[in-house]
LOVODO-290374 format. One record per residue: residue number from 1; x, y, z of N, C-alpha, C in turn; chain. Coordinates in Angstrom, 3 decimals, padded with zeros to 6 digits. Last residue first. Layout:
REM LOVODO-290374
resi; nc1; nc2; nc3; cac1; cac2; cac3; cc1; cc2; cc3; chain
NUM; X; Y; Z; X; Y; Z; X; Y; Z; A
...
END
This chain:
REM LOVODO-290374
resi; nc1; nc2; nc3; cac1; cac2; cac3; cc1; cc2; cc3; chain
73; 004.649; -063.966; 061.573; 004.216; -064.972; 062.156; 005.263; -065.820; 063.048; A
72; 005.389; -062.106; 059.754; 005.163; -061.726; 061.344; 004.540; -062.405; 061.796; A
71; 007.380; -063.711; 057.936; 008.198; -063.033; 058.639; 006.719; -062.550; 060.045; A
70; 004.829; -064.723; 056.655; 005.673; -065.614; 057.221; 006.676; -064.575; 058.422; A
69; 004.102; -062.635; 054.999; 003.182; -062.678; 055.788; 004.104; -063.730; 056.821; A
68; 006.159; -062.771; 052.898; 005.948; -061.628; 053.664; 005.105; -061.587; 054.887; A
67; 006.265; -065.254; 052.280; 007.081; -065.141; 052.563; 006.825; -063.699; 053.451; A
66; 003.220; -065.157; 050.675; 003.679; -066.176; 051.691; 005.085; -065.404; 052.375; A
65; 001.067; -062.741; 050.257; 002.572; -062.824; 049.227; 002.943; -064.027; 050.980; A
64; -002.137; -063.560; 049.246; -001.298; -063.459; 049.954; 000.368; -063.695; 049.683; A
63; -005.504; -063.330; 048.096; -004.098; -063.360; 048.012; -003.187; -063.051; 049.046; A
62; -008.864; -063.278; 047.190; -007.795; -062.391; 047.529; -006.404; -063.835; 047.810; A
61; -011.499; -063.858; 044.729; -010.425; -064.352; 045.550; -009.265; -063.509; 045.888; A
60; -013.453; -063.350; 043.038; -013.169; -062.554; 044.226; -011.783; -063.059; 045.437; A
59; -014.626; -066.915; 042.998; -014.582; -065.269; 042.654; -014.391; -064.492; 043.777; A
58; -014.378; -068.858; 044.847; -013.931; -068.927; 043.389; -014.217; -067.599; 042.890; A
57; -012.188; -068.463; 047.723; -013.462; -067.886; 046.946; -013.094; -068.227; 045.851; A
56; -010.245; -069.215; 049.339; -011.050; -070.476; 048.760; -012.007; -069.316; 047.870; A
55; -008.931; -066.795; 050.340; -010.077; -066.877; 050.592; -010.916; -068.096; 050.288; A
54; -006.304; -067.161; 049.930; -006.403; -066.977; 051.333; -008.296; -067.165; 051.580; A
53; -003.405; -068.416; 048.164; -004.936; -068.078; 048.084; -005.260; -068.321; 049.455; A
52; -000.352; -067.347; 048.158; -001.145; -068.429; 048.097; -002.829; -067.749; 048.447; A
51; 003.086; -067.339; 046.268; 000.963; -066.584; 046.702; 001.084; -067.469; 047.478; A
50; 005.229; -068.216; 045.851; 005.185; -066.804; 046.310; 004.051; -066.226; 046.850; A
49; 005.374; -070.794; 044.199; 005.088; -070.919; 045.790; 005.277; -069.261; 046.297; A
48; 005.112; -070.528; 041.689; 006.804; -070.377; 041.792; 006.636; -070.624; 043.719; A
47; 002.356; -071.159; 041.179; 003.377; -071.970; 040.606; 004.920; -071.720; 041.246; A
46; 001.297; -068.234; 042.126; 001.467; -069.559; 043.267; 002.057; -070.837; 042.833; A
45; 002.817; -066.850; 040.096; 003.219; -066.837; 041.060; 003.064; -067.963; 042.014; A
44; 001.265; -067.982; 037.606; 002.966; -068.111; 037.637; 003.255; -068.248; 039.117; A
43; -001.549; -067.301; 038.611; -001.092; -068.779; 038.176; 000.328; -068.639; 038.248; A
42; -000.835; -064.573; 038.365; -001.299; -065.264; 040.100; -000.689; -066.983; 039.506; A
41; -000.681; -063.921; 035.719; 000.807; -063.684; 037.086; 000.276; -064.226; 038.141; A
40; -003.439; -065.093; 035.154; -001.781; -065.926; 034.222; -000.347; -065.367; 035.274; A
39; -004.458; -062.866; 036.006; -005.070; -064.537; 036.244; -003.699; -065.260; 035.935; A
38; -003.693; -060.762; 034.552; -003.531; -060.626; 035.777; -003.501; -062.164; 036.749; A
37; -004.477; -061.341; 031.722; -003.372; -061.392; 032.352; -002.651; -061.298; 033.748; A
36; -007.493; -061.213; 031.790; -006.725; -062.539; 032.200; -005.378; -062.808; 032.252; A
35; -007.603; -058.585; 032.564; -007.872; -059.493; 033.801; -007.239; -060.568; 033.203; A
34; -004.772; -056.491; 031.392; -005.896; -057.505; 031.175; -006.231; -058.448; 032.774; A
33; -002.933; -053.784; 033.363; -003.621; -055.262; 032.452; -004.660; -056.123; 032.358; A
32; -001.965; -052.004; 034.878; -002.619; -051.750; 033.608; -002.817; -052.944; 032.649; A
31; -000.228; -053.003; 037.653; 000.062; -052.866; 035.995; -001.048; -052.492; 035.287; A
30; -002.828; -052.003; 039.346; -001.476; -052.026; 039.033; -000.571; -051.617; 038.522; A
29; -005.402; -053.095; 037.727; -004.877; -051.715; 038.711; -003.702; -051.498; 038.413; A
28; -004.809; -055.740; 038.081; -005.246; -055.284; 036.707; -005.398; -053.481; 036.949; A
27; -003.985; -056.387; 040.616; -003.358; -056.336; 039.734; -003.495; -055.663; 038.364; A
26; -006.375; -056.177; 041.394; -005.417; -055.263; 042.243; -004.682; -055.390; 041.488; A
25; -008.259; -057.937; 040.761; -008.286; -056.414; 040.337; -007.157; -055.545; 040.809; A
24; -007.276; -060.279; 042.032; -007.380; -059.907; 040.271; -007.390; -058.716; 040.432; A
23; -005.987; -058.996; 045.448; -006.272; -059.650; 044.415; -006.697; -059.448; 042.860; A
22; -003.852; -058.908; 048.431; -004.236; -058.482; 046.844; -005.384; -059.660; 046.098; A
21; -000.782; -058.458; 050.406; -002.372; -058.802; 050.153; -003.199; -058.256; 049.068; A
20; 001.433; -056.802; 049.551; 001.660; -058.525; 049.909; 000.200; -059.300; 050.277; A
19; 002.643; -054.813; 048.065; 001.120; -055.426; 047.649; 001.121; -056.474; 048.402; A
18; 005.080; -054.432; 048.535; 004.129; -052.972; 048.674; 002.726; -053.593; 048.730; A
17; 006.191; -056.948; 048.390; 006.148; -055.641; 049.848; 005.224; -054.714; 049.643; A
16; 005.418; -056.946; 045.471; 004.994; -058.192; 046.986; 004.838; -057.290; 048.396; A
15; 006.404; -056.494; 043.528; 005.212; -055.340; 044.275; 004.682; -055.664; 045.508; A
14; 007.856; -058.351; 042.296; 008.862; -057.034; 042.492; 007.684; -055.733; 043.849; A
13; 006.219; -059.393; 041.020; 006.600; -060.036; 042.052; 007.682; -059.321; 042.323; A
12; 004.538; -058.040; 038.873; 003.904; -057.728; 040.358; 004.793; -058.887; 041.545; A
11; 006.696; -058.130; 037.054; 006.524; -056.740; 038.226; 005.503; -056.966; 039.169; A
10; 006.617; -061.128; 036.158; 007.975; -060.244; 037.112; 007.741; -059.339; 037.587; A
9; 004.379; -060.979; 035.638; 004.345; -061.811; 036.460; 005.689; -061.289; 037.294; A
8; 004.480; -059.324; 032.957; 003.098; -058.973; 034.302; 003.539; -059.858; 035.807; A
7; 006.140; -060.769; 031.754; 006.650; -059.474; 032.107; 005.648; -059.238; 033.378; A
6; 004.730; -062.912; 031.326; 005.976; -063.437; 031.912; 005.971; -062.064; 032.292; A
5; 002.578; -062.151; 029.747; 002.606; -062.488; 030.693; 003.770; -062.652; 031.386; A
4; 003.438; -058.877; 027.989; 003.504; -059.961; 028.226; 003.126; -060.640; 029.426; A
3; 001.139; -056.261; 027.557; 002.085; -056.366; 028.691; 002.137; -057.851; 028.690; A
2; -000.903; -054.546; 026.108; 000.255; -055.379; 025.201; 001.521; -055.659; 026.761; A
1; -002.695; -052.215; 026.496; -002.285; -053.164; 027.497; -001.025; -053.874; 027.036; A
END
């Protein structure tokens, strides 16, 4: 796995179009990473305002790339 967080966080925000609904496992899919690295690119991302959490689920929580879902609204 050895995939920095900062690095995990730049390619799945390069995957937005292809992935713009998602969640932990979709990432750990993905890239080939640790769940809690996958946890640490959602934390970066909805830090940079690019997610946002769609289900309130504390497990299992899916995702949303904002800006992509914005355009067909």
């Amino acid at each position: 796995m050895g995939v920095t967080r900062a690095s995990a966080t730049d390619r799945f925000a390069r995957k937005l179009l292809e992935v713009p609904y998602f969640t932990a496992n979709d990432i750990v899919r993905e890239l080939d990473v640790s769940r809690g690295t996958a946890y640490n690119a959602i934390e970066n991302l909805e830090d940079a305002g690019l997610i946002e959490g769609v289900t309130g689920a504390e497990w299992g929580q899916e995702y949303k790339a904002v800006e992509v879902f914005d355009v067909f609204e």
